[in-house]
C-alpha positions in Angstrom: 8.5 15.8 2.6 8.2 16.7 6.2 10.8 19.0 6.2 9.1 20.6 3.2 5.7 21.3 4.6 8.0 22.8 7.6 10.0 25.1 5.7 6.5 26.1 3.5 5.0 27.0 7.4 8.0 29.8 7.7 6.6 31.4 4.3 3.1 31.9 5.9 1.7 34.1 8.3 1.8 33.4 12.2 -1.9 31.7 12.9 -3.8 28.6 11.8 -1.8 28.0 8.2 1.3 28.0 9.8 0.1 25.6 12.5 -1.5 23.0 10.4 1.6 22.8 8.0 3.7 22.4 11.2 1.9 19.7 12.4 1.5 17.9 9.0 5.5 17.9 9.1 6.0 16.7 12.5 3.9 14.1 11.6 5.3 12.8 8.2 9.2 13.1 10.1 7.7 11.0 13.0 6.1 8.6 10.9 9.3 8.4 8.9 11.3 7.7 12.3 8.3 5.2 13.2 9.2 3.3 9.7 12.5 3.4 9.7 12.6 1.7 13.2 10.2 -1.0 12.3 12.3 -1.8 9.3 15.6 -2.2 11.6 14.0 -4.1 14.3 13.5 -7.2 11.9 
């Protein structure tokens, strides 16, 4: 999903859309990574 809202920034114009979609899929990936960690640590 991250890598989705990414991919949907390189569609857009250079300026705040493109921004905002970047961020929201660094965040989903990182909080995907954050996840999958917490599962393995237990």
């Amino acid at each position: 999903t991250g890598l989705s809202f990414m991919g949907g920034a390189l569609a857009v114009p250079h300026g705040y859309e493109e921004a905002v979609l970047t961020i929201i899929g660094v965040g989903l990936v990182s909080l995907g990574h954050i996840l999958n960690i917490r599962h393995h640590a237990h």
